[in-house]
PDB file of N, CA, C and O in Angstrom:
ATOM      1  N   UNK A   1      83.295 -13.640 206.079  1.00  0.00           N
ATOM      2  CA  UNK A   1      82.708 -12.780 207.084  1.00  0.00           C
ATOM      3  C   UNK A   1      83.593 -12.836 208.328  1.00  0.00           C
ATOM      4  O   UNK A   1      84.320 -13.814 208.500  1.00  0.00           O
ATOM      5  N   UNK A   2      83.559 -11.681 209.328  1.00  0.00           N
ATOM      6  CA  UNK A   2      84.526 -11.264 210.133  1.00  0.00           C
ATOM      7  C   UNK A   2      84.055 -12.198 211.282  1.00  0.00           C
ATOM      8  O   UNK A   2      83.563 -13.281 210.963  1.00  0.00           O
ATOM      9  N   UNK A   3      84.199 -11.771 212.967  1.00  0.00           N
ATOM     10  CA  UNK A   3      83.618 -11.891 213.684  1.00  0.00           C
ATOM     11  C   UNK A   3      82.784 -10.192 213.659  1.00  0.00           C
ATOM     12  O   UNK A   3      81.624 -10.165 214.068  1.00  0.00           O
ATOM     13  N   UNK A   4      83.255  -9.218 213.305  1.00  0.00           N
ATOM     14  CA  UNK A   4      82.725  -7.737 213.286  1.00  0.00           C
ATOM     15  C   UNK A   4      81.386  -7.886 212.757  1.00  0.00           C
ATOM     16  O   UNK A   4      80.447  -7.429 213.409  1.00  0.00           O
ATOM     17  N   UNK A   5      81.135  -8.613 211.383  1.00  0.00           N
ATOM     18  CA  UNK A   5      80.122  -8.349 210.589  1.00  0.00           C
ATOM     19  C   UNK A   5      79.175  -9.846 211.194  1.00  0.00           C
ATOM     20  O   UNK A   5      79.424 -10.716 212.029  1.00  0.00           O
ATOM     21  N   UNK A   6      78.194  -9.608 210.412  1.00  0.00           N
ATOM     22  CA  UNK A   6      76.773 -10.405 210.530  1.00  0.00           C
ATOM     23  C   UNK A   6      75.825 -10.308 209.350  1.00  0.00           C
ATOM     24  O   UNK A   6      75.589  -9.395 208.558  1.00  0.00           O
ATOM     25  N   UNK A   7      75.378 -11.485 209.479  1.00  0.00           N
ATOM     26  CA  UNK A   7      74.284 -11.831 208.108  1.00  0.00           C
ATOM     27  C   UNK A   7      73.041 -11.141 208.516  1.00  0.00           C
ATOM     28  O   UNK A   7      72.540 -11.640 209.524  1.00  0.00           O
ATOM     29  N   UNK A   8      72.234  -9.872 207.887  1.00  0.00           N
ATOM     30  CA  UNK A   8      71.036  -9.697 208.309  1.00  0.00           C
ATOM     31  C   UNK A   8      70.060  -9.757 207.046  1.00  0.00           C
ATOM     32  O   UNK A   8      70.412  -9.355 205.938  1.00  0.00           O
ATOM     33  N   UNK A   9      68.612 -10.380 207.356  1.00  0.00           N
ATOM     34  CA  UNK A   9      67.763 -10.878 206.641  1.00  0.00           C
ATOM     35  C   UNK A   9      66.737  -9.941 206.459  1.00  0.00           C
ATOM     36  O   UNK A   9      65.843 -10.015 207.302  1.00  0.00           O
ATOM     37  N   UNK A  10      66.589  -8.934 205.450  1.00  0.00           N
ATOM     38  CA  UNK A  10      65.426  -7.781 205.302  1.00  0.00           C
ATOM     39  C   UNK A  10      64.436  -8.439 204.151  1.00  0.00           C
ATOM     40  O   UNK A  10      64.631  -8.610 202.947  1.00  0.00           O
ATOM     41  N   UNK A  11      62.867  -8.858 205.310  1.00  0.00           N
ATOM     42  CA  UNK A  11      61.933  -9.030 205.471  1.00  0.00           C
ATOM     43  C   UNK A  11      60.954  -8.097 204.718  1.00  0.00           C
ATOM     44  O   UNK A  11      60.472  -7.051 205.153  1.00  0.00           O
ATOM     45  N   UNK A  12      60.737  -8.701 203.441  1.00  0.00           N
ATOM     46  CA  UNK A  12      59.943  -7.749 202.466  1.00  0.00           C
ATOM     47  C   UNK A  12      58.669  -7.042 202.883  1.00  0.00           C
ATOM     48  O   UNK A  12      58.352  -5.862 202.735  1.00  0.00           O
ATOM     49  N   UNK A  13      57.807  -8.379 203.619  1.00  0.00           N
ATOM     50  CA  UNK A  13      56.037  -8.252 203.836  1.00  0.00           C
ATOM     51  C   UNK A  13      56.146  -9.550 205.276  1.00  0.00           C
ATOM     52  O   UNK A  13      56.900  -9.897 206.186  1.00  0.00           O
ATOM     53  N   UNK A  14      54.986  -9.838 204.738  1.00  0.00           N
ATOM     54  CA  UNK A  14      53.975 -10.776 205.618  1.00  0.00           C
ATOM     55  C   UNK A  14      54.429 -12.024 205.619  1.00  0.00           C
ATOM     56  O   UNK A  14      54.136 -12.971 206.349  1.00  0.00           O
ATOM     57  N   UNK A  15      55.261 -11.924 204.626  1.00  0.00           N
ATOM     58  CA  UNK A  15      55.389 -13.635 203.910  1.00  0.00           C
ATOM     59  C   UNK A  15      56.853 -14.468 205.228  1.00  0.00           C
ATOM     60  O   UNK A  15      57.617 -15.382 204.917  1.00  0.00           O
ATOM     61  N   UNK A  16      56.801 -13.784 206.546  1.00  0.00           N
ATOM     62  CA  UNK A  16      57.737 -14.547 207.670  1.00  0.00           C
ATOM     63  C   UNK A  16      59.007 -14.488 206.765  1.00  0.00           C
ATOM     64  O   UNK A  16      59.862 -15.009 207.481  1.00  0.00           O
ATOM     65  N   UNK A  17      59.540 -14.182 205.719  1.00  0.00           N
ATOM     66  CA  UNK A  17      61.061 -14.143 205.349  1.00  0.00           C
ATOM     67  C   UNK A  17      61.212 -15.214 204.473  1.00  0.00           C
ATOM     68  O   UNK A  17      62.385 -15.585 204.509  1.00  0.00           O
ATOM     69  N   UNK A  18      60.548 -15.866 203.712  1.00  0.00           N
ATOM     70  CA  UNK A  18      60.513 -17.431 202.742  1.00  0.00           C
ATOM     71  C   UNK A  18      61.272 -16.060 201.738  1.00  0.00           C
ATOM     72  O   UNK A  18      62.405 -16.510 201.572  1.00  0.00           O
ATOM     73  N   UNK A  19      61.251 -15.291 201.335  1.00  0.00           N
ATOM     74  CA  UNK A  19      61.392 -14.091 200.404  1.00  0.00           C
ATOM     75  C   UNK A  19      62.691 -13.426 200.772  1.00  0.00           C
ATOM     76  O   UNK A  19      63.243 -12.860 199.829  1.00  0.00           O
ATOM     77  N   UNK A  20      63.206 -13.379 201.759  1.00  0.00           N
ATOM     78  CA  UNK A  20      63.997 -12.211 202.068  1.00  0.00           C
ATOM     79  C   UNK A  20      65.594 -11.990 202.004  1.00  0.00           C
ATOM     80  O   UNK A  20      66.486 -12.719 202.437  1.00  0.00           O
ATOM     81  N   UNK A  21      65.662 -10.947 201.433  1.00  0.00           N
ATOM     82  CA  UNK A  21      66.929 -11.024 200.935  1.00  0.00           C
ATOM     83  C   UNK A  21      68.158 -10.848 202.345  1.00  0.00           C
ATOM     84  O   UNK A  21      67.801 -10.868 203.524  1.00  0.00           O
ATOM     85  N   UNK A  22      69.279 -10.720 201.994  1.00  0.00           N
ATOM     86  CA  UNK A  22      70.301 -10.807 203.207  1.00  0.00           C
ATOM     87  C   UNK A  22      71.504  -9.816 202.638  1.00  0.00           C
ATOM     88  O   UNK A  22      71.740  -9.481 201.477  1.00  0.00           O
ATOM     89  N   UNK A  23      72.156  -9.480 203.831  1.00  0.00           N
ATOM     90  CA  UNK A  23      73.274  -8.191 203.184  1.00  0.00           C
ATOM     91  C   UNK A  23      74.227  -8.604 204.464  1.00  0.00           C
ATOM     92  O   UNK A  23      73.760  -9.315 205.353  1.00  0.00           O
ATOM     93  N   UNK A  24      75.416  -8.183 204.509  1.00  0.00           N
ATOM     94  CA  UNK A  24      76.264  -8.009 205.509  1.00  0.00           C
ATOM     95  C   UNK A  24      76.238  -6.727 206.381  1.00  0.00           C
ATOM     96  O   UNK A  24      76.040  -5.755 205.653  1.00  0.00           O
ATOM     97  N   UNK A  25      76.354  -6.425 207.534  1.00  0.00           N
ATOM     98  CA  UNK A  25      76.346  -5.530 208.284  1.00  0.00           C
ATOM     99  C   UNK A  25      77.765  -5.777 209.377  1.00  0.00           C
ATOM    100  O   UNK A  25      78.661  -6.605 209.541  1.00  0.00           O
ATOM    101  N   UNK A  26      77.420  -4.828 209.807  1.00  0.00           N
ATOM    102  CA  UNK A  26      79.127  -4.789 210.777  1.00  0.00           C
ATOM    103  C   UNK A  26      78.034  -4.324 212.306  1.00  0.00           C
ATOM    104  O   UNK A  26      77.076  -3.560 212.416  1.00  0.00           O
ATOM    105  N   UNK A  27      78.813  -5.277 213.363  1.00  0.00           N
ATOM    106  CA  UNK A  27      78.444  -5.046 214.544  1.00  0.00           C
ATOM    107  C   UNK A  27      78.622  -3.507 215.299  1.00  0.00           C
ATOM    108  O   UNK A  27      79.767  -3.079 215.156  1.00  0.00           O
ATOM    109  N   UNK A  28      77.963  -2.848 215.860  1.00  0.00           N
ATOM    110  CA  UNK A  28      78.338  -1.527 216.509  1.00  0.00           C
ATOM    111  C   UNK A  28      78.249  -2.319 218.080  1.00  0.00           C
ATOM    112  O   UNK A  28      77.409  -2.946 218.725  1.00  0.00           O
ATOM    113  N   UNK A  29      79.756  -1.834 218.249  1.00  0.00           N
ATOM    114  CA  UNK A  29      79.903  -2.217 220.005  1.00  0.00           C
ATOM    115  C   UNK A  29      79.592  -3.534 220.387  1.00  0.00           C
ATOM    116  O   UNK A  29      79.093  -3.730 221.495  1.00  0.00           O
ATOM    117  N   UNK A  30      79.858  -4.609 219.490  1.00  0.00           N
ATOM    118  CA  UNK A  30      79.124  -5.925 219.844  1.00  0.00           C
ATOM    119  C   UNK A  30      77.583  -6.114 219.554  1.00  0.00           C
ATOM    120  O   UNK A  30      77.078  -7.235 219.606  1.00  0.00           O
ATOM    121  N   UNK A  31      76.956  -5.144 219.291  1.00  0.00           N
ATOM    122  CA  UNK A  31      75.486  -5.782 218.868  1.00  0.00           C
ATOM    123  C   UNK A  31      75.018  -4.917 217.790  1.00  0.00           C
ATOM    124  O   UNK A  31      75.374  -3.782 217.472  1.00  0.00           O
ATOM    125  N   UNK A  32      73.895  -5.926 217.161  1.00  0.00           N
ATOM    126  CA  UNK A  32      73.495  -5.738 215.964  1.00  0.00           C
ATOM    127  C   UNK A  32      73.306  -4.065 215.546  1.00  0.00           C
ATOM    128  O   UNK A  32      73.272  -3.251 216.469  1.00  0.00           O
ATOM    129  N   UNK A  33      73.229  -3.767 214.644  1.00  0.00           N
ATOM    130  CA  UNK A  33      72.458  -2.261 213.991  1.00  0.00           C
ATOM    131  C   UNK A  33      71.262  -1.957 214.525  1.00  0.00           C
ATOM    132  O   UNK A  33      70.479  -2.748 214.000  1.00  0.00           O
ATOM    133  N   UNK A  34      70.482  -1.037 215.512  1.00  0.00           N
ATOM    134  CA  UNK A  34      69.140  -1.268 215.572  1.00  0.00           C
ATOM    135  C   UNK A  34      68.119  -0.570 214.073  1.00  0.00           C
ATOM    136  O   UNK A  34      66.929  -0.634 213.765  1.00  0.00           O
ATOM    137  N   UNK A  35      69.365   0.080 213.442  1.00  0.00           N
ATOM    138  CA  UNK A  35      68.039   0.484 212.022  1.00  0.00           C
ATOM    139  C   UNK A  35      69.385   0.896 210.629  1.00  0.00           C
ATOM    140  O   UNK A  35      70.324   1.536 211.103  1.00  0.00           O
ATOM    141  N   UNK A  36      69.464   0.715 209.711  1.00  0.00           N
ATOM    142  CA  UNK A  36      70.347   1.586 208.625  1.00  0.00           C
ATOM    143  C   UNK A  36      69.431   1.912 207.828  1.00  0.00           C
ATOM    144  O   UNK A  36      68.330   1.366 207.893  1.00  0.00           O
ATOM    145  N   UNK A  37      69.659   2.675 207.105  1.00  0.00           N
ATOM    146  CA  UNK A  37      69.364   3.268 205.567  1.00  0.00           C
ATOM    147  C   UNK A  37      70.246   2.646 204.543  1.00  0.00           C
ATOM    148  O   UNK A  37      71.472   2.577 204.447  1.00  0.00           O
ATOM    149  N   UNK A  38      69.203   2.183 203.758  1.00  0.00           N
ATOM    150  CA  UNK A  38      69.987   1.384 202.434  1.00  0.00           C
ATOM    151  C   UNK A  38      69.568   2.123 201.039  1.00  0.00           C
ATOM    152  O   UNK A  38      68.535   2.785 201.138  1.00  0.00           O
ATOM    153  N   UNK A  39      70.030   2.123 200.093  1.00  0.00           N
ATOM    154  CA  UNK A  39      69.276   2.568 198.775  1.00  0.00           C
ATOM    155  C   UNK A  39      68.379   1.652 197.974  1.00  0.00           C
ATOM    156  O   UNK A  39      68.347   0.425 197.882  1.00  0.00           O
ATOM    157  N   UNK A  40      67.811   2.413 197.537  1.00  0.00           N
ATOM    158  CA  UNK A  40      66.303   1.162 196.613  1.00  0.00           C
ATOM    159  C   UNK A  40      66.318   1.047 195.256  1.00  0.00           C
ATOM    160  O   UNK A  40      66.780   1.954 194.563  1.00  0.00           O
ATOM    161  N   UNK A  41      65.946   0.213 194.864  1.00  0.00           N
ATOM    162  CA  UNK A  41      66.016  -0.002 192.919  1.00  0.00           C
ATOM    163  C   UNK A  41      66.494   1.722 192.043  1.00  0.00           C
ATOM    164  O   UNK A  41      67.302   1.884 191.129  1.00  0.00           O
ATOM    165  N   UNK A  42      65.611   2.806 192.781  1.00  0.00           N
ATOM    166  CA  UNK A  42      65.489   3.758 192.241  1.00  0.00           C
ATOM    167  C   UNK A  42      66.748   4.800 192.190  1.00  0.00           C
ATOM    168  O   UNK A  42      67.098   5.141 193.320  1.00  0.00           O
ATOM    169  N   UNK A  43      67.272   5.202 191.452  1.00  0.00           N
ATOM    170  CA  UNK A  43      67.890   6.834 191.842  1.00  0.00           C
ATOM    171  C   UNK A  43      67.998   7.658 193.272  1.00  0.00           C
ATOM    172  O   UNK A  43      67.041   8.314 193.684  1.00  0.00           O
ATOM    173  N   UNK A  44      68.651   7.610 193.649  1.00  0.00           N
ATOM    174  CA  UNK A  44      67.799   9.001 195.083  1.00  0.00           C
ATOM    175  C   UNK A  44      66.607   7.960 195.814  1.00  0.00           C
ATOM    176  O   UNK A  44      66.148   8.353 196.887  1.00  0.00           O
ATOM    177  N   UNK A  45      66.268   7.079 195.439  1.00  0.00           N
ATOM    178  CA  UNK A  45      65.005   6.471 196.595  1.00  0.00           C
ATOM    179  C   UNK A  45      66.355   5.685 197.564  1.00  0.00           C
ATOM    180  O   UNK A  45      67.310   5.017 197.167  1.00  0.00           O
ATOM    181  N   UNK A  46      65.856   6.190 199.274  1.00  0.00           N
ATOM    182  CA  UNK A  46      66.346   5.256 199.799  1.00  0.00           C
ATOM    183  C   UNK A  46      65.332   4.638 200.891  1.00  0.00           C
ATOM    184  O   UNK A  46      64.157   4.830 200.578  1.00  0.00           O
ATOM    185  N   UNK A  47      65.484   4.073 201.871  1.00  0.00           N
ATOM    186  CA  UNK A  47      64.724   3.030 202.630  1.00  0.00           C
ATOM    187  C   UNK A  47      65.047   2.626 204.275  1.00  0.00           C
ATOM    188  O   UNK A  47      65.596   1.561 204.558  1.00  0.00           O
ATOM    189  N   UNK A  48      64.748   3.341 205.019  1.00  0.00           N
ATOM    190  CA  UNK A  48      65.063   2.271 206.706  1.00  0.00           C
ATOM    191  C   UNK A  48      64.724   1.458 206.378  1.00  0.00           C
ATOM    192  O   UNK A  48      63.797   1.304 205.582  1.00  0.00           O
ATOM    193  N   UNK A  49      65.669   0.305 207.126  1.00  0.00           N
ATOM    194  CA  UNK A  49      65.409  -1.202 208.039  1.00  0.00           C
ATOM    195  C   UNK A  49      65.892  -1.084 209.719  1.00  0.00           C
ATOM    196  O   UNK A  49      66.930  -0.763 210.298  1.00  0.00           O
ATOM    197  N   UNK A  50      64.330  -1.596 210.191  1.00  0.00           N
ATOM    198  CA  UNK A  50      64.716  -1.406 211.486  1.00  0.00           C
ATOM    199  C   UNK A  50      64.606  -3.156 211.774  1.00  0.00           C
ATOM    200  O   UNK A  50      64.061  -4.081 211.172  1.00  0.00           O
ATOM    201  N   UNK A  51      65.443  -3.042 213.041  1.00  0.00           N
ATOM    202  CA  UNK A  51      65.731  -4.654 213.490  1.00  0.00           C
ATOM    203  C   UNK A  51      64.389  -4.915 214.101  1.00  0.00           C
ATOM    204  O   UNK A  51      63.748  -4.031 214.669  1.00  0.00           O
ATOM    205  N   UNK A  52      63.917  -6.342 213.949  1.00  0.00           N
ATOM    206  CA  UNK A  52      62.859  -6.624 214.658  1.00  0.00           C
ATOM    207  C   UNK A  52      63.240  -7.197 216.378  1.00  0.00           C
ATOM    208  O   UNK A  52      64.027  -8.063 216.758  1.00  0.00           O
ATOM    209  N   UNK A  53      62.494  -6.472 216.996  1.00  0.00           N
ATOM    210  CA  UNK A  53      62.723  -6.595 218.586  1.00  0.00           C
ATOM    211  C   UNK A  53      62.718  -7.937 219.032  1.00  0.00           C
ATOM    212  O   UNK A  53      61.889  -8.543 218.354  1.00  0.00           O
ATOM    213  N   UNK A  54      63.214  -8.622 219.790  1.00  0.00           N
ATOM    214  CA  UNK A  54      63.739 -10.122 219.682  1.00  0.00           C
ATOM    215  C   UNK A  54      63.961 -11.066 219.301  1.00  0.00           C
ATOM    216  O   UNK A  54      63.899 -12.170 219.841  1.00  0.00           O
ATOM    217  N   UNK A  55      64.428 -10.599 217.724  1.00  0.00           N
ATOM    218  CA  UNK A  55      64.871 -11.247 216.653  1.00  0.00           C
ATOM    219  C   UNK A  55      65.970 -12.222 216.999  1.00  0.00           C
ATOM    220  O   UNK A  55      66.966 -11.587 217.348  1.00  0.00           O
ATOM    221  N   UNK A  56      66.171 -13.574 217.034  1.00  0.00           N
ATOM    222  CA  UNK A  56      67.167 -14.365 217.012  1.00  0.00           C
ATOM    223  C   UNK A  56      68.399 -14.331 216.007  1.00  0.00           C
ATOM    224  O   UNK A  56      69.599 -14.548 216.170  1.00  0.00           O
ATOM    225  N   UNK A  57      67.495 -13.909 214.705  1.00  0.00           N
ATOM    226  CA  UNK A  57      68.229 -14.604 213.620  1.00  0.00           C
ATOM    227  C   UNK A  57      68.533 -12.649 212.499  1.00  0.00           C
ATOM    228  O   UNK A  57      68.624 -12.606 211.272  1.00  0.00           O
ATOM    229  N   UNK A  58      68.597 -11.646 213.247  1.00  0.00           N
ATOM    230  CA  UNK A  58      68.809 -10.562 212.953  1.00  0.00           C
ATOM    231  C   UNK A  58      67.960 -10.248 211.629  1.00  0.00           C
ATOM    232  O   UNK A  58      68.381 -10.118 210.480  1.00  0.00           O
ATOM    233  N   UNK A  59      66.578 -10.158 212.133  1.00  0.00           N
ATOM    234  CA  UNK A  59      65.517 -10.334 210.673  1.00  0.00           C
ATOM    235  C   UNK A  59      65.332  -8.480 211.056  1.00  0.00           C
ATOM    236  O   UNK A  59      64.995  -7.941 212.110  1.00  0.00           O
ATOM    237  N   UNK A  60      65.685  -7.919 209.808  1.00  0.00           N
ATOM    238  CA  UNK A  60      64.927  -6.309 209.582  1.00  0.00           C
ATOM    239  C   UNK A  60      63.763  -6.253 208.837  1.00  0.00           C
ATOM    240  O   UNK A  60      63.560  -7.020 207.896  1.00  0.00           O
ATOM    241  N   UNK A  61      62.954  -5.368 209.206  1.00  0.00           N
ATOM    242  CA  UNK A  61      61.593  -5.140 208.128  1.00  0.00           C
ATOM    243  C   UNK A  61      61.994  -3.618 207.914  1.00  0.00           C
ATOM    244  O   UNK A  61      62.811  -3.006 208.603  1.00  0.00           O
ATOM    245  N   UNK A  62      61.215  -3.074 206.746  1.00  0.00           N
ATOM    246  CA  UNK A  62      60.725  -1.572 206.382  1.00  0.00           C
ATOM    247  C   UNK A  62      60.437  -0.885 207.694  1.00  0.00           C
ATOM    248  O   UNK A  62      59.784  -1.429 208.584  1.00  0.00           O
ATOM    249  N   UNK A  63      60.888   0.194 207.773  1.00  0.00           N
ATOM    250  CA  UNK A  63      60.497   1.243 208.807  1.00  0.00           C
ATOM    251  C   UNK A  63      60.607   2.772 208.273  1.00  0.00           C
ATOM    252  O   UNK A  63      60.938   3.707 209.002  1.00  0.00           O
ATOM    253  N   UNK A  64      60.342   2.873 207.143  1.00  0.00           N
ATOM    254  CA  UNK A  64      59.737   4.096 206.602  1.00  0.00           C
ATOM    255  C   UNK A  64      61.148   4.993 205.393  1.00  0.00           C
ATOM    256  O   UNK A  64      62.266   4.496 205.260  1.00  0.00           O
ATOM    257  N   UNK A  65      60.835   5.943 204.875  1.00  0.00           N
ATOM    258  CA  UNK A  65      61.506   6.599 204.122  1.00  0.00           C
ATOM    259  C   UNK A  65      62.306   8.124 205.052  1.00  0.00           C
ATOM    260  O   UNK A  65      61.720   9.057 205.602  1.00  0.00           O
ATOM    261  N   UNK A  66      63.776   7.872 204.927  1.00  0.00           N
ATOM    262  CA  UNK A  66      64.170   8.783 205.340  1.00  0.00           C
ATOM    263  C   UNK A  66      64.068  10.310 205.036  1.00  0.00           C
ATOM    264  O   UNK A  66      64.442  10.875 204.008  1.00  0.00           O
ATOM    265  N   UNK A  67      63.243  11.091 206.598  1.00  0.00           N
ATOM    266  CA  UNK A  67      63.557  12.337 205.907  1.00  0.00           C
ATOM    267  C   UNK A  67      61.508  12.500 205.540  1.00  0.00           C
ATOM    268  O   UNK A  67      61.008  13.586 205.246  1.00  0.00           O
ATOM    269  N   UNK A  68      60.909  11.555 205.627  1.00  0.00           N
ATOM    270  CA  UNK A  68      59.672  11.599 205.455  1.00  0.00           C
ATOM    271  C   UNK A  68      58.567  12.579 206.528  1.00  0.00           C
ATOM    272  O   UNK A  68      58.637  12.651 207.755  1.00  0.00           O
ATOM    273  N   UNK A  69      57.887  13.049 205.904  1.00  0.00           N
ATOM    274  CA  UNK A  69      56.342  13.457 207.637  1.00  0.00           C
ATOM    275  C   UNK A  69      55.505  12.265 207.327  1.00  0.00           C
ATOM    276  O   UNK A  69      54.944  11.697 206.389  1.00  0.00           O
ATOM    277  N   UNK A  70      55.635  12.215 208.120  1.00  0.00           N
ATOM    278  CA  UNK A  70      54.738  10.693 208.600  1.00  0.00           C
ATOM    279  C   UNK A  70      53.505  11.336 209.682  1.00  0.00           C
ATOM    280  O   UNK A  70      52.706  10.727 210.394  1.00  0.00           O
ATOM    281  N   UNK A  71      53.714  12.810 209.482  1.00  0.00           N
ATOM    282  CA  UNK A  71      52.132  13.598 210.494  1.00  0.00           C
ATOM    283  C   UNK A  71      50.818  13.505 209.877  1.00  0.00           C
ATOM    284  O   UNK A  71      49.832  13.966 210.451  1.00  0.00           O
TER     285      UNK A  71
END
């Protein structure tokens, strides 16, 4: 790993991260990603992760399906 990139920890549920898997990300401008789109088990399914707001340890949770109405 670079100094560019960073370990981030996407936070399945409830379970505080005992579960959660980790990916590499690359810093924008010195700080973390505040959200990407990743792809999911499925074909065509993909997935936001948004950063959790004063996260120490760069933990993302679910923040919805891109492209969704959420009205």
């Amino acid at each position: 790993m670079t100094d560019s990139m960073y370990t981030a920890r996407l936070v399945q549920g409830e379970d505080d991260g005992e579960n959660a898997e980790t990916v590499e990300l690359e810093f924008i401008e010195g700080m973390p990603q505040k959200s990407f789109v990743r792809a999911m088990g499925e074909p065509g399914v993909e997935q936001v992760w948004e950063l959790v707001s004063g996260s120490d340890d760069f933990e993302y949770r679910r923040a919805g399906v891109p492209g969704a109405d959420y009205s």
